[in-house]
Backbone as ProteinMPNN parsed JSONL, in Angstrom:
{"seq_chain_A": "XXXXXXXXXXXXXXXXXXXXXXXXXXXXXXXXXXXXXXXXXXXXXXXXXXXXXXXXXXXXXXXXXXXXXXXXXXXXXXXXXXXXXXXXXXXXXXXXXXXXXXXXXXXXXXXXXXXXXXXXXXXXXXXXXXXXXXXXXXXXXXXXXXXXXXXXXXXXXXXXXXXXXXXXXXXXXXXXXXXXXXXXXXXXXXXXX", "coords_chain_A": {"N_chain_A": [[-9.243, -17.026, 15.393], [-6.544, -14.906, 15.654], [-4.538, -12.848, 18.359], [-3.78, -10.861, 16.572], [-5.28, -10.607, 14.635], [-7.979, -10.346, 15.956], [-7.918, -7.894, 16.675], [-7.261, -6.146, 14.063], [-9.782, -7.118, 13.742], [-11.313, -5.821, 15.73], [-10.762, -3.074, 15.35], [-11.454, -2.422, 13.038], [-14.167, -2.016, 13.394], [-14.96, -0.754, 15.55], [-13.898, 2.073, 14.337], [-16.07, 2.112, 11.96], [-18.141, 2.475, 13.486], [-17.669, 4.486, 15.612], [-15.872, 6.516, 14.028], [-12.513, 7.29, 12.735], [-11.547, 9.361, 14.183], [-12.523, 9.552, 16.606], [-11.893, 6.88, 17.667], [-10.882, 5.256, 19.896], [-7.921, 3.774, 21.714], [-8.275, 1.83, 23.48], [-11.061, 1.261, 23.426], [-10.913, 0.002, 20.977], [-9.307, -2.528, 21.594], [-11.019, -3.568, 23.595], [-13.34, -4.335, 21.862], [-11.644, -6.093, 20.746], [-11.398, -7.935, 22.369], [-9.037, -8.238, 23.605], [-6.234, -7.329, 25.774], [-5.015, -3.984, 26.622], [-2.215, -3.52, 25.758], [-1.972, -5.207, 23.746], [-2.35, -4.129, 21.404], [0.336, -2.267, 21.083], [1.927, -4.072, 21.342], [1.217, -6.123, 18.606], [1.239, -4.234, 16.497], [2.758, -1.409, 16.809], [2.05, 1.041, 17.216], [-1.694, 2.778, 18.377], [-1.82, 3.614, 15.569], [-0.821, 2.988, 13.681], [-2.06, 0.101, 13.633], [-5.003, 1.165, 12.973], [-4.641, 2.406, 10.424], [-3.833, -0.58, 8.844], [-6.379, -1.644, 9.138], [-7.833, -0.568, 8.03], [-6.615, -0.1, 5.087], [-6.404, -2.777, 4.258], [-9.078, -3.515, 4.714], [-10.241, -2.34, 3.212], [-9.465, -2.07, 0.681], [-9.431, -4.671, 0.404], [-12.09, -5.363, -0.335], [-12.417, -3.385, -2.049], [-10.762, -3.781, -4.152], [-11.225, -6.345, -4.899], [-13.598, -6.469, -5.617], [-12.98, -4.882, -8.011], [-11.459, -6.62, -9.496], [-12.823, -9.342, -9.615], [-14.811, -7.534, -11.697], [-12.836, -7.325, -13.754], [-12.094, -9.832, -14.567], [-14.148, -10.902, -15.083], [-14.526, -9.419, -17.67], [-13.423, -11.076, -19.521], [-12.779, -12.014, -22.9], [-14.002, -9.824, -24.349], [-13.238, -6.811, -26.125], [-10.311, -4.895, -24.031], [-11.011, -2.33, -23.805], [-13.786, -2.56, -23.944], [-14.141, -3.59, -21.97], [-12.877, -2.743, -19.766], [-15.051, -0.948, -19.595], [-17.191, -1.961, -19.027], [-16.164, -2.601, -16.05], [-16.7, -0.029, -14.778], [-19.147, 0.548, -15.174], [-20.19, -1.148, -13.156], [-18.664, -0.282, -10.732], [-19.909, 1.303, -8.947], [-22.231, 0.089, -7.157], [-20.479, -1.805, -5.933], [-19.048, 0.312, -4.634], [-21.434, 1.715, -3.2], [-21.742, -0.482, -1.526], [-20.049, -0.625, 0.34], [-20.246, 1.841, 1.917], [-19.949, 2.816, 4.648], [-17.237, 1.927, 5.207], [-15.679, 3.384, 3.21], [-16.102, 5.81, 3.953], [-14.639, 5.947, 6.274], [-12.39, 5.391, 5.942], [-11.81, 7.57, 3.963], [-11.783, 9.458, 6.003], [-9.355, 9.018, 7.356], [-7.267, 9.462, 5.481], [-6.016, 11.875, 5.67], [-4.868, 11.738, 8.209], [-2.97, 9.996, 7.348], [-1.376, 11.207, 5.723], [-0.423, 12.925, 7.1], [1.672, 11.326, 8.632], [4.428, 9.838, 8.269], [5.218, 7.399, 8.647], [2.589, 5.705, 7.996], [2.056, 6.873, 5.506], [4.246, 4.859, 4.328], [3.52, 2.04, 4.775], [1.099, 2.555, 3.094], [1.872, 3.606, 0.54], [3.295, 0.832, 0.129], [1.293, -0.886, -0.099], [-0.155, 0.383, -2.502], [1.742, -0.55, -4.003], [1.489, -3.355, -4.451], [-1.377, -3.412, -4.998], [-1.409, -2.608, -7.961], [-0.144, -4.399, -8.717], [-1.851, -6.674, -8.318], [-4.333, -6.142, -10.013], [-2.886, -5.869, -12.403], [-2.05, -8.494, -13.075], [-4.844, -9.536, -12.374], [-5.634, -8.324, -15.085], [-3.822, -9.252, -16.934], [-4.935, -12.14, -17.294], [-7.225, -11.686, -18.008], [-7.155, -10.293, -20.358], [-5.109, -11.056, -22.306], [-3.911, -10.734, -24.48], [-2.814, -7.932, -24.007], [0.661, -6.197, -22.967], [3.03, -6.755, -20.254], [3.616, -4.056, -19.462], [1.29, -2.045, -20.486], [-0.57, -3.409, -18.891], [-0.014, -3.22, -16.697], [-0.019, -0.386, -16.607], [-3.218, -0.079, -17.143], [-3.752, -0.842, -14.745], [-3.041, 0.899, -13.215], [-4.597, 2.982, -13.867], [-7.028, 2.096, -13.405], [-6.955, 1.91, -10.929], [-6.574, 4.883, -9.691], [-9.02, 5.932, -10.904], [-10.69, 4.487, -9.121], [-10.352, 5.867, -6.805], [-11.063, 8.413, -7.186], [-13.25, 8.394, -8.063], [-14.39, 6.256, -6.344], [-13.988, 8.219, -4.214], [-16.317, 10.79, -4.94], [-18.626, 9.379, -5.124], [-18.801, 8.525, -2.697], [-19.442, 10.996, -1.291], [-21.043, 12.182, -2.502], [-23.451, 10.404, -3.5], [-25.937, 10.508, -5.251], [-25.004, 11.954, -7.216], [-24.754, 12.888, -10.744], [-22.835, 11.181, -12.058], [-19.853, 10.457, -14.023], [-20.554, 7.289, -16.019], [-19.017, 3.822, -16.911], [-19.28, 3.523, -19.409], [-19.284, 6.335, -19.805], [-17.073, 6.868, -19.769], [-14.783, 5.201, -21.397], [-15.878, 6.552, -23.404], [-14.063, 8.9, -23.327], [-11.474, 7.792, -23.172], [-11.298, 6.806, -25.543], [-11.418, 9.323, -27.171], [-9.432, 10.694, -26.689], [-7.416, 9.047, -27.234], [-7.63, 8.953, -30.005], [-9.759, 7.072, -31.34], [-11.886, 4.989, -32.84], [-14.401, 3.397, -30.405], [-16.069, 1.273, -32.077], [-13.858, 0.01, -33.948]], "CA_chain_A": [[-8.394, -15.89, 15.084], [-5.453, -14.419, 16.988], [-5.002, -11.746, 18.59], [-3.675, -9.373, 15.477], [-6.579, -10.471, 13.576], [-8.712, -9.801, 16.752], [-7.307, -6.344, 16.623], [-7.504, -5.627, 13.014], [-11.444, -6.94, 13.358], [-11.997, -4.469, 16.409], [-10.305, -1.653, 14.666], [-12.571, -2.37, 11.758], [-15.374, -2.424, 13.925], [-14.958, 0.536, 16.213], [-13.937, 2.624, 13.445], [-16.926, 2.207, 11.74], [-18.964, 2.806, 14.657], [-17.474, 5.429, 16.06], [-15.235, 7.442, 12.903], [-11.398, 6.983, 12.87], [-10.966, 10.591, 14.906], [-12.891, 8.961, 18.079], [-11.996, 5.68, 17.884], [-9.692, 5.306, 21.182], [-7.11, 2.123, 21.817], [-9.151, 1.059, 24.764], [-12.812, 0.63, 22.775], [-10.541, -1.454, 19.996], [-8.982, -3.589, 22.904], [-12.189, -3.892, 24.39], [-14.255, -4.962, 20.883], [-11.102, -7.303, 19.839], [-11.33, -8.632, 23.758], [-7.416, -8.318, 24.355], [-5.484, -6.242, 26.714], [-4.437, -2.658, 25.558], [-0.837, -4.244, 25.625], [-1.654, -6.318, 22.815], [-1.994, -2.9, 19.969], [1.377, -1.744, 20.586], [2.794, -5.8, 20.729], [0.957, -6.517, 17.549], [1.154, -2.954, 15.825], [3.413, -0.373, 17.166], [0.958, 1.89, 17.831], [-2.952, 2.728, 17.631], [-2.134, 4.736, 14.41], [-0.334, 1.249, 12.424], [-3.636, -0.578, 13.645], [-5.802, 1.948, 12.315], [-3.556, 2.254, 8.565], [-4.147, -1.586, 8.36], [-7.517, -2.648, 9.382], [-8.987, 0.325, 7.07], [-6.221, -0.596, 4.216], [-7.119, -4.456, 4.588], [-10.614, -4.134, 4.766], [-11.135, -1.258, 2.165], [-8.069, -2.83, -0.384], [-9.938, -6.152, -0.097], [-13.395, -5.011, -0.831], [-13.128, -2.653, -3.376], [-9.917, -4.123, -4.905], [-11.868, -7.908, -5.423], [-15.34, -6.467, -6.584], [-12.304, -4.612, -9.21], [-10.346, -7.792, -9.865], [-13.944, -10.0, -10.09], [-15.117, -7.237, -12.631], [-11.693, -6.959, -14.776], [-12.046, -11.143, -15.069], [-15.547, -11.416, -16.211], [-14.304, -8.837, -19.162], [-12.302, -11.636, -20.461], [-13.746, -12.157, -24.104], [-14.352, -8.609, -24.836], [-12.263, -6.105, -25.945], [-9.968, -4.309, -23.059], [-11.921, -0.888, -23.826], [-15.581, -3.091, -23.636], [-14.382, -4.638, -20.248], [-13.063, -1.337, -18.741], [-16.495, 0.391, -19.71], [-17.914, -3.044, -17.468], [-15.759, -2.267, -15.184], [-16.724, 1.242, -14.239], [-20.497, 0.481, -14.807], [-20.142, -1.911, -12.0], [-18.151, -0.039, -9.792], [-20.855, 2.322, -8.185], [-22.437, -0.991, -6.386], [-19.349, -1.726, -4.897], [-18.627, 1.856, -3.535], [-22.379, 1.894, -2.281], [-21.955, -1.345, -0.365], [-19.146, -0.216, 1.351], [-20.308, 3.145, 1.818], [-19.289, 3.228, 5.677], [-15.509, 1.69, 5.091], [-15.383, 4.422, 2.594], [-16.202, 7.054, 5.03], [-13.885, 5.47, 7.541], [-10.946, 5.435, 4.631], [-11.918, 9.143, 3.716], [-11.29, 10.742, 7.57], [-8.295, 8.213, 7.615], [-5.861, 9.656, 4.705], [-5.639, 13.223, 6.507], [-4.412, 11.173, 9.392], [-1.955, 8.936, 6.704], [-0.991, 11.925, 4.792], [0.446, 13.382, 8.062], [2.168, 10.331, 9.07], [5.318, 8.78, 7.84], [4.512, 5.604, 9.031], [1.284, 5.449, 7.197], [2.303, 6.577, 3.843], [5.202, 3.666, 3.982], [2.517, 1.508, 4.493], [0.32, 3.107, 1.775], [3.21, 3.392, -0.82], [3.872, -0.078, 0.042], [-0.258, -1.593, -0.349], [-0.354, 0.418, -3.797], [2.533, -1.655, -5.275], [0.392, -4.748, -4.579], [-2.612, -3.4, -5.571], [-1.236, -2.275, -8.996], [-0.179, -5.625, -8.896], [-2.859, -7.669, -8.733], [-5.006, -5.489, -10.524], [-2.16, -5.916, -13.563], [-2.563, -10.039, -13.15], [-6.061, -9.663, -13.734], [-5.792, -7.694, -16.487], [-3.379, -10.206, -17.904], [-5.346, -12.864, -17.278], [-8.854, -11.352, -19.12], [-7.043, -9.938, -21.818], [-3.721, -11.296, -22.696], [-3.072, -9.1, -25.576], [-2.159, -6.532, -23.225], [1.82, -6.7, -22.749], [2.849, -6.717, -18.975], [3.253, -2.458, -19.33], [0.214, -2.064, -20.78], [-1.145, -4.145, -17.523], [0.313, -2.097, -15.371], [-0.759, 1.203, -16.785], [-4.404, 0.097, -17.091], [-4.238, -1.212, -13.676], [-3.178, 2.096, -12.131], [-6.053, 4.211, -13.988], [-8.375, 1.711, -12.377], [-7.015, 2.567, -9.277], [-7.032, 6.437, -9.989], [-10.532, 5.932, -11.136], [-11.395, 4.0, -7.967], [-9.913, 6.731, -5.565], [-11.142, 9.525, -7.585], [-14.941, 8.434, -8.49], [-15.156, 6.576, -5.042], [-14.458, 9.339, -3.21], [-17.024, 11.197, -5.495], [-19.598, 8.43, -4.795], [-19.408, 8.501, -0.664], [-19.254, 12.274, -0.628], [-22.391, 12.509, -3.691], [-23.955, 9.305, -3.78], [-26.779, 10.548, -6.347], [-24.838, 13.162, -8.099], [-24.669, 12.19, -12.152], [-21.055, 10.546, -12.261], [-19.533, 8.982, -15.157], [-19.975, 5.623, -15.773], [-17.507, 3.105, -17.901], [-19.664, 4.081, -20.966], [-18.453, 7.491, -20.319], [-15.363, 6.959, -19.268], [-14.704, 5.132, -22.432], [-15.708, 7.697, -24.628], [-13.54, 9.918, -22.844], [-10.428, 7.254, -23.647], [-11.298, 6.547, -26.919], [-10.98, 10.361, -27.957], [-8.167, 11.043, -26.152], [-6.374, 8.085, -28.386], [-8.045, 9.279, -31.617], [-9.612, 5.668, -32.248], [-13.214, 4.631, -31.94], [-14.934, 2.181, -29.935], [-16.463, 0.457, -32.745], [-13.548, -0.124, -34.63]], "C_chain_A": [[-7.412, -15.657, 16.23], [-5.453, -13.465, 17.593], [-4.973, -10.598, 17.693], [-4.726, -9.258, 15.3], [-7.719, -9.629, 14.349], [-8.417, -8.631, 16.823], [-7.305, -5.595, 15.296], [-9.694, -5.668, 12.91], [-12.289, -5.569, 14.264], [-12.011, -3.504, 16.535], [-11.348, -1.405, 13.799], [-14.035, -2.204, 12.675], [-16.021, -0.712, 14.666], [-14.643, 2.082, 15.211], [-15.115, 2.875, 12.731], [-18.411, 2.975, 12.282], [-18.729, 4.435, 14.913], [-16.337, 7.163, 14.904], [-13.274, 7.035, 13.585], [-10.796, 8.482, 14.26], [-11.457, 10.217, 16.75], [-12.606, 7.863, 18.393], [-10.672, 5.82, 18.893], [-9.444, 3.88, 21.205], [-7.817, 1.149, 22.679], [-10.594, 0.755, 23.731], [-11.739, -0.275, 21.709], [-9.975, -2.528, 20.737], [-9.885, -3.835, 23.133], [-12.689, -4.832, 23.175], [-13.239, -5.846, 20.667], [-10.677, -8.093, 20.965], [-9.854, -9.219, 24.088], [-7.206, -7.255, 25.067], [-4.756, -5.284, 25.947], [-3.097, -2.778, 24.932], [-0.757, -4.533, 24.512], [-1.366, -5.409, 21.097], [-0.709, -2.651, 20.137], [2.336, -3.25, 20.502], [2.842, -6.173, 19.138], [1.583, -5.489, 16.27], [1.893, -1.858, 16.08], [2.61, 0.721, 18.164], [-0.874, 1.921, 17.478], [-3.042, 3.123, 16.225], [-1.861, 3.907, 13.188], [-1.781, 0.254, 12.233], [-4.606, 0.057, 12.724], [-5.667, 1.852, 10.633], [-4.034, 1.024, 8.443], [-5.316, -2.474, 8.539], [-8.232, -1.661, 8.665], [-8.409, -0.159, 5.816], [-6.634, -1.725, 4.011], [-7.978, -4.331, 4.07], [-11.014, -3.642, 3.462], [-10.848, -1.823, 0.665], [-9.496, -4.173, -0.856], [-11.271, -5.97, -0.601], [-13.44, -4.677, -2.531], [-12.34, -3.477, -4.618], [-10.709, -5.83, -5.532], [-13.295, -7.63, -5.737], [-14.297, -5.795, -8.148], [-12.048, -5.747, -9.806], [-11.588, -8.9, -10.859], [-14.215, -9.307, -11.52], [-14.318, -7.435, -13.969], [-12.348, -8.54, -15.436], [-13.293, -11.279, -15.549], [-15.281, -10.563, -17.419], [-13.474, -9.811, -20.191], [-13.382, -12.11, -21.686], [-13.906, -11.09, -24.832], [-12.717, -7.895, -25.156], [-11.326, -4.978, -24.271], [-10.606, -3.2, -22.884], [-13.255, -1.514, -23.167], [-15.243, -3.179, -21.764], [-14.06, -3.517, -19.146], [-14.306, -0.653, -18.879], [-17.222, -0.273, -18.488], [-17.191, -2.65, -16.234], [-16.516, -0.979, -14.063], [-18.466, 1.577, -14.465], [-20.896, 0.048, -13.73], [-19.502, -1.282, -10.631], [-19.226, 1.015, -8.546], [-21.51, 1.486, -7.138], [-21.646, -0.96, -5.476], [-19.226, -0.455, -4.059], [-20.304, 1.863, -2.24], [-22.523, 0.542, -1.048], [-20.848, -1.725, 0.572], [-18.735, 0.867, 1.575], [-19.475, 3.234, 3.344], [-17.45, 3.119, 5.668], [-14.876, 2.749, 4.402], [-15.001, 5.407, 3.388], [-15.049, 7.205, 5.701], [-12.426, 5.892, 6.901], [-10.515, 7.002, 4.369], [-10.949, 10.046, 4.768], [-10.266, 9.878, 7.402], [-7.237, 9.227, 6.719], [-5.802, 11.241, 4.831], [-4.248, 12.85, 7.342], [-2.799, 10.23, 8.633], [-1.179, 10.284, 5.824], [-0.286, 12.755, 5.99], [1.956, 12.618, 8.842], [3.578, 9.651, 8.033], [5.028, 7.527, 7.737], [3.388, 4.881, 7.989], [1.578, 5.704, 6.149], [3.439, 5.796, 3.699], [4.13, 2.588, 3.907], [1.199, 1.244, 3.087], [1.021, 2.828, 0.745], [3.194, 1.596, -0.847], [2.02, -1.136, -0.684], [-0.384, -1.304, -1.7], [0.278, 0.078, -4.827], [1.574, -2.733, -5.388], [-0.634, -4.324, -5.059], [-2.669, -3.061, -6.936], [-0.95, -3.364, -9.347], [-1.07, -6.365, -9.173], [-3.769, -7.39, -9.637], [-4.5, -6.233, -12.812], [-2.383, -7.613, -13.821], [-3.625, -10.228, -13.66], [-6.375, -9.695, -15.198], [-4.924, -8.827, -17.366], [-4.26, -11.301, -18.108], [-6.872, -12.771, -18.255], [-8.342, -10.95, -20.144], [-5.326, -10.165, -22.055], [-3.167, -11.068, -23.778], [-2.192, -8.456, -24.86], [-0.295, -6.908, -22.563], [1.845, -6.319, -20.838], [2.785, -5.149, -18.808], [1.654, -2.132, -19.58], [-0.969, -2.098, -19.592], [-1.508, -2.754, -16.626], [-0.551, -0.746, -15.348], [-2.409, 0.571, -16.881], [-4.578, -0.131, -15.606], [-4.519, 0.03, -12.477], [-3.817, 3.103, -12.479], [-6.984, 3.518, -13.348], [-8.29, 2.398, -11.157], [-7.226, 4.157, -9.165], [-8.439, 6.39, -10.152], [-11.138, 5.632, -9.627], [-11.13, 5.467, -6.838], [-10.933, 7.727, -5.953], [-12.659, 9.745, -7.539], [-15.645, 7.126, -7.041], [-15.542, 7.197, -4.175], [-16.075, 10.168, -3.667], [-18.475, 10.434, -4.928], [-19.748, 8.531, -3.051], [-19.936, 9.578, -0.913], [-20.815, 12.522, -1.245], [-22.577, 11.067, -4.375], [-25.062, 9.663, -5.196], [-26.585, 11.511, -7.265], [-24.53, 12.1, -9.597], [-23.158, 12.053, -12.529], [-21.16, 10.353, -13.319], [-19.711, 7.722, -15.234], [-18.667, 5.544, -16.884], [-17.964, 3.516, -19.25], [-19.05, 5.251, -21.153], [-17.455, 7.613, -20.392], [-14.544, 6.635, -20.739], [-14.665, 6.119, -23.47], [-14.398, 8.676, -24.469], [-11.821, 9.508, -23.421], [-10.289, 7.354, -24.979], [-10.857, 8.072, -27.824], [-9.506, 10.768, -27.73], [-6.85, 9.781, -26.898], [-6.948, 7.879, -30.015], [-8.901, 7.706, -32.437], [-11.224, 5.61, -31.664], [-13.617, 3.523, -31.632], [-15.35, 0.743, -30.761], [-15.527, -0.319, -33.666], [-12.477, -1.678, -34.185]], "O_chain_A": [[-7.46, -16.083, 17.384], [-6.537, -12.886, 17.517], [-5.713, -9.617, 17.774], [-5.377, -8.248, 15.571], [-8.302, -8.651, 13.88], [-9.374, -8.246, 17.494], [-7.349, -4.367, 15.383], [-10.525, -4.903, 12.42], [-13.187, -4.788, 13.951], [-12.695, -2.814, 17.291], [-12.035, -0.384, 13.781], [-15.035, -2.445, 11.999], [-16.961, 0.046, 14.428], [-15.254, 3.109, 15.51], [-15.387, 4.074, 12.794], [-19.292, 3.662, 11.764], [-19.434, 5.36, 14.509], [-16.265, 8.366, 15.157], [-13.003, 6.6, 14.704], [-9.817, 8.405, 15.003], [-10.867, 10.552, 17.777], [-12.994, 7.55, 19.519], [-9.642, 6.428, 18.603], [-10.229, 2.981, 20.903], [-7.884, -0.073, 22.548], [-10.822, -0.435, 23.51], [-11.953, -1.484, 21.798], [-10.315, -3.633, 20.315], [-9.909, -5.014, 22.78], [-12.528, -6.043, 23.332], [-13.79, -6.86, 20.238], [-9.749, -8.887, 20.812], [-9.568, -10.284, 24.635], [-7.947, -6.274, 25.008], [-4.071, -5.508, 24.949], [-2.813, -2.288, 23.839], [0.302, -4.303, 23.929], [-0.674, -5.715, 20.127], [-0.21, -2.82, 19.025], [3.265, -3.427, 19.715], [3.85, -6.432, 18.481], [2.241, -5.9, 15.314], [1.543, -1.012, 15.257], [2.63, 1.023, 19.357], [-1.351, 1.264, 16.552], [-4.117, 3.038, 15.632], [-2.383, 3.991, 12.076], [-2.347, -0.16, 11.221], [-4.983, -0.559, 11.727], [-6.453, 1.331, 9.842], [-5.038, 1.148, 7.742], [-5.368, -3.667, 8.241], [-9.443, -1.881, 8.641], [-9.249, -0.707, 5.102], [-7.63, -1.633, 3.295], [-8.1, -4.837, 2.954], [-11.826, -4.185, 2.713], [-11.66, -1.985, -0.246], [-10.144, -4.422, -1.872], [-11.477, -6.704, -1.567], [-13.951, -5.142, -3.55], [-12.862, -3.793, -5.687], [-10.533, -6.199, -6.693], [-14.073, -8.518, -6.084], [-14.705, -6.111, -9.266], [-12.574, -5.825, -10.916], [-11.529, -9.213, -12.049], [-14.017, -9.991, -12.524], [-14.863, -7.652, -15.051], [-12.954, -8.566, -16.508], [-13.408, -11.893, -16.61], [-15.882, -10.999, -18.401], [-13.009, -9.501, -21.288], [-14.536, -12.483, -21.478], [-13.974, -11.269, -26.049], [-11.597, -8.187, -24.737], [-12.127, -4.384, -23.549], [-10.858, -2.939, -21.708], [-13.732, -1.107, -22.107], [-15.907, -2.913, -20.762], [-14.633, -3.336, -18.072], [-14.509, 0.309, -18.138], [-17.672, 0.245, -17.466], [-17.935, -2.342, -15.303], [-16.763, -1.098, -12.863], [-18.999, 2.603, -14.042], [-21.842, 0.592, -13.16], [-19.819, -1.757, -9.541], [-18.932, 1.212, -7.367], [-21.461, 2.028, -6.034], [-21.782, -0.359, -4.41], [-19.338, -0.429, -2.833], [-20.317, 1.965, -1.013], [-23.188, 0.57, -0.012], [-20.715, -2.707, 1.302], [-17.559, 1.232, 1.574], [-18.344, 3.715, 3.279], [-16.643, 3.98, 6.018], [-13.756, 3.135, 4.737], [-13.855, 5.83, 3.542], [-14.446, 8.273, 5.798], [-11.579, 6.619, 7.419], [-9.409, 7.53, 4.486], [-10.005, 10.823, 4.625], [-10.116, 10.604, 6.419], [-6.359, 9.775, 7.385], [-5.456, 11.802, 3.791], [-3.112, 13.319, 7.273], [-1.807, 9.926, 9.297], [-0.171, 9.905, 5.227], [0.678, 13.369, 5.533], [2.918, 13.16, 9.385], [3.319, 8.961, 7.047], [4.655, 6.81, 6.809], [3.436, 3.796, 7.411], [1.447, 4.731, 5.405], [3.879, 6.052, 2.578], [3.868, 2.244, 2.755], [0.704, 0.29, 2.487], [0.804, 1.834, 0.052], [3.07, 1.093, -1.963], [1.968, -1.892, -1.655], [-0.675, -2.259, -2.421], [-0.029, 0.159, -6.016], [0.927, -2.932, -6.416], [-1.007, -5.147, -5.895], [-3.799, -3.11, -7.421], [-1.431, -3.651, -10.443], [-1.164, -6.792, -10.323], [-4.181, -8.382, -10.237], [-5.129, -6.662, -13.78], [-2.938, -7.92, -14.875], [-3.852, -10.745, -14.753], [-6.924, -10.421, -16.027], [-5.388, -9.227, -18.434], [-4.43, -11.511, -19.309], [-7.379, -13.631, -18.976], [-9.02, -11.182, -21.144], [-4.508, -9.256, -21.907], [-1.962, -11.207, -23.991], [-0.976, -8.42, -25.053], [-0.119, -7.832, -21.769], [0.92, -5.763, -20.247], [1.917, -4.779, -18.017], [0.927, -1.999, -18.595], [-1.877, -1.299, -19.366], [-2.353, -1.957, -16.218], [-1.346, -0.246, -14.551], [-2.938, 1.462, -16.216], [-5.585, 0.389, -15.125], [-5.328, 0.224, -11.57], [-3.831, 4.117, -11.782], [-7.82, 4.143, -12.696], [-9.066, 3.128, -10.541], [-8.155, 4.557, -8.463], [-9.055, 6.982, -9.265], [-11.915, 6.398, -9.058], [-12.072, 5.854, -6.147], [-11.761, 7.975, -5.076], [-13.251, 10.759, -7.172], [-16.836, 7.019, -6.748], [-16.571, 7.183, -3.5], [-16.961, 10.167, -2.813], [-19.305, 11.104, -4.314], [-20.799, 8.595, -2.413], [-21.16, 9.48, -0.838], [-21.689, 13.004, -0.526], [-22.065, 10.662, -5.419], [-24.88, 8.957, -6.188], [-27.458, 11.967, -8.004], [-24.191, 10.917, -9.567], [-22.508, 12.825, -13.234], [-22.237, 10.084, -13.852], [-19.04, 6.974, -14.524], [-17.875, 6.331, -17.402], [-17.165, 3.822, -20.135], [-18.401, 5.511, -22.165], [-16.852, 8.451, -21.063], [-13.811, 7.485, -21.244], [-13.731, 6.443, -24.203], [-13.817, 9.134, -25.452], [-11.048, 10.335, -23.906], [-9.335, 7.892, -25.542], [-10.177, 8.061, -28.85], [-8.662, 11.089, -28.567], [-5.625, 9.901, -26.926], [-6.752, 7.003, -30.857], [-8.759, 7.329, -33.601], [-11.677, 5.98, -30.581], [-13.358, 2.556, -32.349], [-15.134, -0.415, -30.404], [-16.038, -1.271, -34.256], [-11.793, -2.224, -35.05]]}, "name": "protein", "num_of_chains": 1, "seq": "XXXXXXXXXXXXXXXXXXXXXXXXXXXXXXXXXXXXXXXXXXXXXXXXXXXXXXXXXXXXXXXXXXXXXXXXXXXXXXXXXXXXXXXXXXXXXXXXXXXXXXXXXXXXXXXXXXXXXXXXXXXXXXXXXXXXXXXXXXXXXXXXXXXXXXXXXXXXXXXXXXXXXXXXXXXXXXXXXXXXXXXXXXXXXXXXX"}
């Protein structure tokens, strides 16, 4: 690795450890064994580092246990495979309960920031993106709009019922079964049909 990477891993690292509000430039220099020099060379500042080694890590997690789920729905109807979807997603959130956490105290810190919501704005084109690929790819019915819009209720879903999941891990969520139902009325049509 290089040094970014070394700097995105010891962001990810120290973060974890320590919460995004304590994590100081010197302990991520230290864990990604470069000179403090090397965060504002690589990154601008500690606060760009921070935005992209939680985006990165969190994006790639949750977004490829999404992407994995969307593609094993191929075969089924788009309703069946979103219900899989959102049965499956509770796993994922629990096995990246800390990144969660880390993500959580983070978008205070991004929601104050210019910097960070350009960043943000800019990660949730791609991630509506790829999301929408999937979806073409498991169910190619779906026209490229279509895509799109299912891709960015996943993501709404993911934000909305991960957060839900760190904060109340054993509270009685929705799953995709419910969630479903919840679509299906709201477009007057039923599941079975």
């Amino acid at each position: 690795m290089g040094n970014r990477e070394d700097l995105l891993a010891g962001a990810r690292q120290v973060i974890v450890e320590r919460g995004v509000a304590k994590a100081t430039a010197r302990e991520i220099a230290a864990a990604a064994g470069v000179s403090l020099a090397a965060i504002g060379y690589h990154f601008g500042s500690k606060e760009q580092l921070i935005t992209e080694a939680i985006s990165d890590t969190l994006g790639t997690a949750i977004g490829d246990a999404m992407e994995d789920r969307i593609r094993e729905g191929s075969g089924h109807t788009p309703l069946d495979g979103f219900a899989a979807v959102w049965n499956a997603m509770p796993t994922a959130f629990a096995a990246n309960r800390p990144a969660m956490l880390a993500s959580m105290e983070n978008l205070v810190r991004v929601a104050r920031s210019p910097e960070a919501q350009q960043h943000f704005q800019e990660m949730l084109d791609g991630g509506f993106g790829d999301l929408a690929d999937a979806l073409r790819d498991a169910h190619p019915e779906l026209t490229a709009d279509q895509a799109r819009a299912v891709a960015e209720l996943h993501f709404v879903f993911s934000q909305g019922l991960g957060l839900l999941h760190t904060v109340a891990p054993d509270a009685p969520l929705p799953d995709g079964d419910r969630l479903a139902v919840a679509i299906t009325a709201l477009a007057g049509i039923s599941r079975d049909s």
